[in-house]
C-alpha positions as CSV (number, residue, x, y, z in Angstrom):
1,X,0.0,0.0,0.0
2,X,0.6,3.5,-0.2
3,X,0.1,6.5,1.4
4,X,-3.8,8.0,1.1
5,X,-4.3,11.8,0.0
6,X,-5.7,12.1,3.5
7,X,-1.9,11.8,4.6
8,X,-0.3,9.2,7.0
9,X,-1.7,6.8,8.8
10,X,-3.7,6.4,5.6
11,X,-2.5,4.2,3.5
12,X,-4.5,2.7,0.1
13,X,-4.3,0.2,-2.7
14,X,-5.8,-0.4,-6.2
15,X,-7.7,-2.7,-7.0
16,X,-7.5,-4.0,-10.7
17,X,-11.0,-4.9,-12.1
18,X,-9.9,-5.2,-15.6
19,X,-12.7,-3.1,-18.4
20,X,-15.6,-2.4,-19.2
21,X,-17.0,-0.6,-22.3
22,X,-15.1,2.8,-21.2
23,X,-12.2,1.6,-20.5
24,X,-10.1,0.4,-17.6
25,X,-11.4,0.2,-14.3
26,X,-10.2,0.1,-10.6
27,X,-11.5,0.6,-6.9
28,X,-9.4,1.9,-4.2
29,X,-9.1,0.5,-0.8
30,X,-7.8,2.6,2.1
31,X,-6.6,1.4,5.5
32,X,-5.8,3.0,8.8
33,X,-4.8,0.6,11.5
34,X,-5.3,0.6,15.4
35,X,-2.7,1.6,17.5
36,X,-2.0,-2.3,18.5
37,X,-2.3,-5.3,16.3
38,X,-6.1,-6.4,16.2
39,X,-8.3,-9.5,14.5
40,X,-11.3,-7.1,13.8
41,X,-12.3,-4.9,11.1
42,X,-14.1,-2.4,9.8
43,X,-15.4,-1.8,5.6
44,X,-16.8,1.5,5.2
45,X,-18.8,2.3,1.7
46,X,-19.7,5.7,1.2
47,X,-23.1,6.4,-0.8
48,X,-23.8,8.5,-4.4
49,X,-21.9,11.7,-5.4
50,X,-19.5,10.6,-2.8
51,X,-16.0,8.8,-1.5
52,X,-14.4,8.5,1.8
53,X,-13.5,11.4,4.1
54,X,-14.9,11.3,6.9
55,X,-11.8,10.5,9.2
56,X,-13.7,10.8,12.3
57,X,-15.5,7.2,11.7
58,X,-12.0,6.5,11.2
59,X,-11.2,7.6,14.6
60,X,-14.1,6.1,16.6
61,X,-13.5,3.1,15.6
62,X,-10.0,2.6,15.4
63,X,-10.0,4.5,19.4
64,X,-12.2,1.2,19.7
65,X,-9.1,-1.0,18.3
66,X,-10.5,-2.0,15.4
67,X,-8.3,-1.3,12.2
68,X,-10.5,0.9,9.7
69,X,-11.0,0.1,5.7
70,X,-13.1,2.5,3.5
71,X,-13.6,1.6,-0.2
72,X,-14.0,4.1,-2.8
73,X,-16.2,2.2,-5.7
74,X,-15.4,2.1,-9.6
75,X,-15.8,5.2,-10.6
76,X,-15.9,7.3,-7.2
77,X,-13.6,9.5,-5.4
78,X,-10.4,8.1,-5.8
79,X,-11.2,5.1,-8.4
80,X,-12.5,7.8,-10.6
81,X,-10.4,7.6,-14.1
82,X,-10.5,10.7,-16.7
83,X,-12.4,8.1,-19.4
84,X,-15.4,7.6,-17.1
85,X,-18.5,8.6,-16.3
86,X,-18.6,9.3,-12.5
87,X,-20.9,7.0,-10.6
88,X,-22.5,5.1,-13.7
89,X,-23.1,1.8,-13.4
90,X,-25.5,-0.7,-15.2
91,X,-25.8,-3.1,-12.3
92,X,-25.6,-3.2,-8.8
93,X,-23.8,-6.2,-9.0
94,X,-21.1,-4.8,-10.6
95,X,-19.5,-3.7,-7.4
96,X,-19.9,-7.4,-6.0
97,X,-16.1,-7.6,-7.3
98,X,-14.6,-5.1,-5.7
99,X,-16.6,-5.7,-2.1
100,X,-15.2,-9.5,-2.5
101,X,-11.6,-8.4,-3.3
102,X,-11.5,-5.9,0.2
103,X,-12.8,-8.2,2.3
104,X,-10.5,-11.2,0.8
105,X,-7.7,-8.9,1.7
106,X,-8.8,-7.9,4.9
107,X,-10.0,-11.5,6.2
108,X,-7.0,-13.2,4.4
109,X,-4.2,-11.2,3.5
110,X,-4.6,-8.8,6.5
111,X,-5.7,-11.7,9.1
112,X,-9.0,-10.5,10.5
113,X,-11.6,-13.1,11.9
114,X,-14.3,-10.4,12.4
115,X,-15.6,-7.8,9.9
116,X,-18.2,-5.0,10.6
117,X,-19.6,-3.1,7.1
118,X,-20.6,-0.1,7.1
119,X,-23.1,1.7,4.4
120,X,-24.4,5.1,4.0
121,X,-27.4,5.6,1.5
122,X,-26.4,4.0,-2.5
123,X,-23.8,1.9,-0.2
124,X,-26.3,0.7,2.7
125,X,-28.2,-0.8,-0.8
126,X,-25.3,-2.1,-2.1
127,X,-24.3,-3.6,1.2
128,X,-27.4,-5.3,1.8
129,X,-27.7,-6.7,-1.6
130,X,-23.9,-7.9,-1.5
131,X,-24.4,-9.3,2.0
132,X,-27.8,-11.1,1.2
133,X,-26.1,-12.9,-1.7
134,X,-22.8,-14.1,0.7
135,X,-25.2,-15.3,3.5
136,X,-23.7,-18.4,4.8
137,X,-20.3,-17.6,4.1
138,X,-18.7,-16.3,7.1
139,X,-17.8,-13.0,5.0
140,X,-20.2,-10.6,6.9
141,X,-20.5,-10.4,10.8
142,X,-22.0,-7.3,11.0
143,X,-23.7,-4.6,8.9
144,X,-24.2,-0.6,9.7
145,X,-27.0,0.8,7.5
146,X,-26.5,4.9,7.3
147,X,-29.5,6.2,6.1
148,X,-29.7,3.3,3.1
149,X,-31.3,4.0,-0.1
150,X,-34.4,1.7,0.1
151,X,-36.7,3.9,-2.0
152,X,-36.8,7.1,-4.1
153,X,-37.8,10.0,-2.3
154,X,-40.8,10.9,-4.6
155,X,-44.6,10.8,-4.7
156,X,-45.9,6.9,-5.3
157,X,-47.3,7.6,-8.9
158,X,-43.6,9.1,-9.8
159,X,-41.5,6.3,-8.2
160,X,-43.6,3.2,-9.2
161,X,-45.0,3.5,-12.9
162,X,-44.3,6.5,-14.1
163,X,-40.5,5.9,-13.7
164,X,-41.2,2.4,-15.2
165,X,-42.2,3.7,-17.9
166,X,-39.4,6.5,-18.4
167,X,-37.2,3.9,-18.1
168,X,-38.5,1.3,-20.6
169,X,-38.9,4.3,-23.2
170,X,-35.3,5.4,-22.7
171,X,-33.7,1.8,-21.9
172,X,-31.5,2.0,-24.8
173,X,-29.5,5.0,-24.1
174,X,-28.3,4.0,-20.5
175,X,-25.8,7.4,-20.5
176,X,-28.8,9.5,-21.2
177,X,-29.2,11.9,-18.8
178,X,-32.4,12.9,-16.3
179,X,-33.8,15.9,-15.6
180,X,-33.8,15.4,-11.8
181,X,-33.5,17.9,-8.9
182,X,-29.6,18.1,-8.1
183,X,-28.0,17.6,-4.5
184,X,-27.6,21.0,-4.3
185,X,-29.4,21.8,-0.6
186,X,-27.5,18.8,0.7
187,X,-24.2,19.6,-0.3
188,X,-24.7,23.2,0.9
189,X,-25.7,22.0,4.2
190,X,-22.3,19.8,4.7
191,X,-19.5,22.0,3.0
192,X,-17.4,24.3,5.2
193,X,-17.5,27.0,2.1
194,X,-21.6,27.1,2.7
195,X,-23.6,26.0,5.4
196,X,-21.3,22.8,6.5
197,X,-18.5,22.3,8.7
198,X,-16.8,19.8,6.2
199,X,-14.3,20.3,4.2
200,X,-14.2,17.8,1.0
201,X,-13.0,17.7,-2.7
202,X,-15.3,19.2,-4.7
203,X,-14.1,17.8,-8.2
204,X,-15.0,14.1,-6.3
205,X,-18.2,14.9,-4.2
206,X,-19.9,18.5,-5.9
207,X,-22.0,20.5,-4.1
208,X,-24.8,20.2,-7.0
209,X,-23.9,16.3,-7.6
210,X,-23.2,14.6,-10.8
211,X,-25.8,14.1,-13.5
212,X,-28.4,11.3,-12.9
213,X,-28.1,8.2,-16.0
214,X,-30.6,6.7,-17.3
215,X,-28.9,3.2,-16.7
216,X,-27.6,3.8,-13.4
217,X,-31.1,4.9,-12.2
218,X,-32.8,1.4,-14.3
219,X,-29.8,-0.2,-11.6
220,X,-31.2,1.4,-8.7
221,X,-34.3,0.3,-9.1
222,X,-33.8,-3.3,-10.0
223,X,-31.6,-3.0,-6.5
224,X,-34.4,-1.6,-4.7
225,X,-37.3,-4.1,-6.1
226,X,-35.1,-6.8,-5.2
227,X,-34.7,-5.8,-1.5
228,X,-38.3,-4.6,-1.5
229,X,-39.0,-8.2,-2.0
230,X,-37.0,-9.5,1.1
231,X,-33.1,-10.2,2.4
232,X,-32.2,-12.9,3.8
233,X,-29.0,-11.3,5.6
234,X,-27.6,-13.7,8.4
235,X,-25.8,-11.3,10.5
236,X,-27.0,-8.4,12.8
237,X,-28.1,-5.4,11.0
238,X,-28.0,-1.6,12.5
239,X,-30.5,0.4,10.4
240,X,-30.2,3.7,11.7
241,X,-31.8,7.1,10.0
242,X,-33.3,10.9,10.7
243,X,-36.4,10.7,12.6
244,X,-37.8,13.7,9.7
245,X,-37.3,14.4,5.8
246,X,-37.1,17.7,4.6
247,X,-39.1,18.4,1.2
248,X,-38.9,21.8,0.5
249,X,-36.7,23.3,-2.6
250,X,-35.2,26.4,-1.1
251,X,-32.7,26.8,1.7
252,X,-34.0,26.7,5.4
253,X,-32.1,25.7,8.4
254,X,-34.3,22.6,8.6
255,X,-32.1,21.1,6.0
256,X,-29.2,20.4,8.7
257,X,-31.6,18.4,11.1
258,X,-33.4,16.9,8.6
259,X,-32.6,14.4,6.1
260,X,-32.8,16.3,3.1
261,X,-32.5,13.9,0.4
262,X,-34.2,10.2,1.4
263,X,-37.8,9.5,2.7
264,X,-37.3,8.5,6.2
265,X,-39.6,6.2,6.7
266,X,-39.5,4.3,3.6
267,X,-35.8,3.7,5.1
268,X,-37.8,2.1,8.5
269,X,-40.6,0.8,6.3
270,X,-38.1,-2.0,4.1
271,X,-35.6,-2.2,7.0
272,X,-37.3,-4.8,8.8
273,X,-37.0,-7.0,5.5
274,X,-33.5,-7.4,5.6
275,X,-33.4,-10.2,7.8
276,X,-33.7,-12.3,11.4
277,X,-32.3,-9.4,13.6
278,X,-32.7,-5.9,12.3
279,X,-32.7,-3.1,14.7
280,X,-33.4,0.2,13.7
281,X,-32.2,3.6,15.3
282,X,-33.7,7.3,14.6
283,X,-32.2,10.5,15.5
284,X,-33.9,13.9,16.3
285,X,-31.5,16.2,14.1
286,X,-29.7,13.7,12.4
287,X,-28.6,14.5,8.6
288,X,-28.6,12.3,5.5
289,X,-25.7,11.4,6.2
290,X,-25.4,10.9,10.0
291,X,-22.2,10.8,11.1
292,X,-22.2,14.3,9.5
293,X,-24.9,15.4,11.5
294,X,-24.2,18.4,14.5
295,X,-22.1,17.6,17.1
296,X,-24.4,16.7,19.5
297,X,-26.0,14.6,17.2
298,X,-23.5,13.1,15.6
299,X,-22.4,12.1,19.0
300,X,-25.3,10.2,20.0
301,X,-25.4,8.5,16.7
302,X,-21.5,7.0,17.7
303,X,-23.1,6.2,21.2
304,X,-25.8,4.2,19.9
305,X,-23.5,2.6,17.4
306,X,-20.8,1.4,19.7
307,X,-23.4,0.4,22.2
308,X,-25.5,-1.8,19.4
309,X,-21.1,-2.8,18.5
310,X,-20.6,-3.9,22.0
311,X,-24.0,-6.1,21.8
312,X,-23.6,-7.9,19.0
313,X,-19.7,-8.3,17.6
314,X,-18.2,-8.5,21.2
315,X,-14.7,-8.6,21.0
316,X,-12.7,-11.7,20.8
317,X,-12.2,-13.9,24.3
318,X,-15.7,-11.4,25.7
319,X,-17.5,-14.0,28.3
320,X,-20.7,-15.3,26.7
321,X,-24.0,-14.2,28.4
322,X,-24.9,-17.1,30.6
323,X,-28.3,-17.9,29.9
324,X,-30.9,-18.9,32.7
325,X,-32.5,-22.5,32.3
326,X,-36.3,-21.8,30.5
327,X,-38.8,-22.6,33.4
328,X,-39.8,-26.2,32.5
329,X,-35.8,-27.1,32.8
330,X,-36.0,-25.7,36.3
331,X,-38.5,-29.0,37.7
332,X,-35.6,-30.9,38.7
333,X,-34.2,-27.7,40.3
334,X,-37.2,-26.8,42.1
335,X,-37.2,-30.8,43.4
336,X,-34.5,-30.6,44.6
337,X,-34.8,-27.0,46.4
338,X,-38.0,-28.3,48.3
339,X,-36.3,-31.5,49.4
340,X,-33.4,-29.2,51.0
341,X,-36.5,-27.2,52.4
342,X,-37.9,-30.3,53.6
343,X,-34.5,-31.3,55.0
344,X,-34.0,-28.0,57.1
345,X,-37.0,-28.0,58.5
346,X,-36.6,-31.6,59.8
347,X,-33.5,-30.8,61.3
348,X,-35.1,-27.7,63.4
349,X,-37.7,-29.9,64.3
350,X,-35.5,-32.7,65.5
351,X,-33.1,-30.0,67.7
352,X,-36.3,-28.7,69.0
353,X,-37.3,-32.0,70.2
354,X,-33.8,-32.6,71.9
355,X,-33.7,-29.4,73.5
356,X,-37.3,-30.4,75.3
357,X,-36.3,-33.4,76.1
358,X,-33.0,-31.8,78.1
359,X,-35.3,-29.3,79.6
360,X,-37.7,-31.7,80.8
């Protein structure tokens, strides 16, 4: 590896994924390691119009001695090449790949035996999707859901058949591009050069987004219909959101305690689908993207998280819960507790009797 643009202790590495019908194509994996060697780790996938910056994840959980990963996708942030179109893609699927190759390295070439994803919005869909389809494999122990994109954020009539049938009209040109409302509100709300406290690289995350395609938006939705339809994810799943959407078009304060891009509670509405044990957080004040939220927010987000962290992916050598017997295993118990009774009382009764008998 080499050093990461963020500087040292980040460190990344390319990840060959041969061509498609632009060109060559790469992901980009970036590591920071805890401060002592550690068997647990941490894949971070960042969501649309977006790449990996946000160090202070990073630093929660690496304070938590886990050692960090973060994957920028084909075509994002750092695996963006001058020949492509930023964030197209024609399939979800088609970041399967590069989501197998990071955690091959991290389980086998780095040594880890426990691995924690993490996915905010287009990730937490990709996520799911990848980890429904490696159930069963010991690849996935846990999964973080940041405000995943489960549905579009529009009426029903817009996001059901009318987008059906935009999409079979124009399924041809898949580089064709929508007339859709651009980010712009949301990025406001997070740079430091607007309303934000972030700093970020503009040329890899604009504050207006890149333009929506026609084929990447036909792979959304054959994403979304698929987990609308029901995951089968076989490890513990933190779905965690905003507890309000903001839907208005012009600037208001709302937008940074508000998520201003998803519907909220289509994001609670599919979560339970995902699998056996799905817990779902909300937070007054959250953002979008929550870990971006306000500080107080944002703090109570990393509360919850490394209290639902602590609950289900203890740490290596952590005593197991000892588990009480279920009532009807408790009859022999119970015999044997009312014999003892039995036997006490006899002996009072019996010492009783001797001590009368001394007396009289």
């Amino acid at each position: 590896m080499e050093t990461d643009v963020l500087g040292w202790p980040y460190e990344r590495h390319s990840i060959d994924l041969g061509t498609d019908d632009e060109g060559p194509v790469v992901a980009t994996l970036v590591r920071r390691r805890a401060e002592t060697p550690t068997r647990r780790a941490v894949l971070h996938v960042h969501g649309f119009v977006d790449y990996f910056f946000q160090t202070h994840l990073a630093d929660f959980f690496v304070e938590r001695g886990w050692d960090f990963y973060a994957l920028d996708l084909r075509k994002y942030g750092r695996s963006l090449l001058p020949h492509q179109t930023p964030n197209f893609a024609r399939s979800l699927t088609d970041y399967f790949p590069e989501l197998d190759e990071a955690a091959r390295i991290i389980r086998e070439q780095d040594g880890h035996d426990q691995l924690l994803v993490t996915g905010h919005s287009t990730g937490g869909l990709i996520t799911s999707l990848w980890a429904h389809t490696r159930k069963g494999r010991g690849v996935v122990d846990g999964l973080f859901l940041n405000s995943p994109f489960f549905d579009f954020n529009l009426p029903w009539l817009m996001r059901r058949p009318l987008m059906a049938a935009i999409l079979a009209v124009s399924g041809r040109s898949p580089y064709r591009k929508m007339p859709v409302s651009s980010l712009g509100l949301y990025g406001r709300s997070l740079h430091a050069e607007h309303h934000g406290e972030w700093d970020y690289d503009l040329a890899w995350k604009p504050i207006l987004g890149f333009p929506v395609r026609m084929g990447w938006l036909e792979a959304i939705r054959r994403g979304q219909r698929r987990l609308r339809a029901g995951l089968a994810i076989d490890a513990p799943v933190l779905v965690a959101c905003s507890s309000r959407t903001f839907r208005g078009r012009q600037w208001h304060e709302d937008v940074r305690v508000t998520d201003s891009v998803l519907d909220v509670d289509h994001i609670t509405r599919w979560a339970p689908g995902l699998g056996p044990r799905v817990t779902i957080a909300r937070f007054d004040g959250g953002m979008h993207d929550l870990t971006l939220s306000g500080k107080e927010v944002r703090a109570e987000v990393f509360r919850e998280l490394g209290r639902w962290v602590d609950a289900f992916l203890p740490a290596p050598g952590t005593p197991e819960m000892v588990v009480p017997p279920a009532p009807e295993d408790q009859a022999e118990l119970v015999t044997m507790l009312e014999a003892a009774e039995a036997a006490v009382e006899s002996a009072i009764a019996d010492e009783a009797d001797d001590k009368t008998g001394t007396t009289a």
